[in-house]
N, C-alpha and C positions, 0 to 999 in steps of 0.2 A: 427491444433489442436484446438478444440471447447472449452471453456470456459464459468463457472457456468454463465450465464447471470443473474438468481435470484438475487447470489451474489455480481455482479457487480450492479443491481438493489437497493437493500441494500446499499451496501456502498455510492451510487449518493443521493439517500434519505437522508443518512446524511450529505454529502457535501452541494445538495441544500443550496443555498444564502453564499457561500462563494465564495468572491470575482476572475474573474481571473480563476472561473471553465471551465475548456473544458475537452475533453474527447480525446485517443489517444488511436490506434490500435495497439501493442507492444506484443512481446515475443508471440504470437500465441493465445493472450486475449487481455485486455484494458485496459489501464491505465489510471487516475484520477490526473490533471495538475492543478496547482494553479500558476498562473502568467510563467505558463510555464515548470514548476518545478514540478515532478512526485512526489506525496503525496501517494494514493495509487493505487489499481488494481488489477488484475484477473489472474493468470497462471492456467489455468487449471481448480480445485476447491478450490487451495489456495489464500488466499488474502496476495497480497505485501504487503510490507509495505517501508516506506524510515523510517527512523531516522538517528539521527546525529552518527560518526562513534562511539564517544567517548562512545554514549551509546550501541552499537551493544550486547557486553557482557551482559550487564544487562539485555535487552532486553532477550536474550537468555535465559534467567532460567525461563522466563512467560511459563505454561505448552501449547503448539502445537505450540511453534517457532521454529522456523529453520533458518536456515542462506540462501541466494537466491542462487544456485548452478546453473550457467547457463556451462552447457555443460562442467564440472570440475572447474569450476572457482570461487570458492567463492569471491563473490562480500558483501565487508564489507558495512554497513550501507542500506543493503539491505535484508530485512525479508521475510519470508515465513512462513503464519498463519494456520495450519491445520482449515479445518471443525468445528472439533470437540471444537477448541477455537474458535467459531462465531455464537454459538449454539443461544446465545442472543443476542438482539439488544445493550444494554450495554456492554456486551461482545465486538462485531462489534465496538461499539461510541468507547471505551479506544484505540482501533488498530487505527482506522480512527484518532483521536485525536491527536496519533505517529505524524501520516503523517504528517498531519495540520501543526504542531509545527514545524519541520524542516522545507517542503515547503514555510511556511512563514517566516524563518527567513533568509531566499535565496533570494538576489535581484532579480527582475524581468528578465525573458531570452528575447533579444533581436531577433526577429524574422527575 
């Protein structure tokens, strides 16, 4: 399955100079690691997101989120950004920002 590269594009732009950035081939797009720890990335043409579980709910009422459905399986603290919520780059910066915030408050993954 092929994935928005743009958008993956985009969202690396705003990662640029955070620390611990690499890049990772996942779920048939790419995913966006901070010390190892998936912040965000690409399924298709929505953009992940991670957040912490406690806030998944809240998350959910921002207009184009979804919850990450991989193959029936709702997977809590895992989002799914329609398009249509990434129209702007500010738009983009608050979802990336999500990610940030939990990934960094995740100890480092031991490789």
């Amino acid at each position: 399955m092929a994935y928005d590269t743009k958008l993956a594009e985009r969202i690396l732009k705003q990662l640029v100079g955070q620390k611990g950035l690499t890049e990772r081939k996942m779920f048939g797009g790419i995913g966006f690691m901070l010390n190892g720890n998936l912040c965000a990335g690409v399924h298709a043409d929505e953009m992940i997101v991670r957040c912490a579980i406690e806030d998944t709910d809240k998350l959910l009422t921002k207009p184009h989120a979804k919850i990450f459905d991989l193959a029936g399986k709702p997977m809590r603290g895992w989002l799914l950004v329609d398009p249509k919520g990434l129209k702007t780059e500010a738009a983009l910066g608050k979802w990336v920002e999500v990610g940030v915030k939990f990934a960094g408050a995740l100890p480092p993954k031991k490789k």
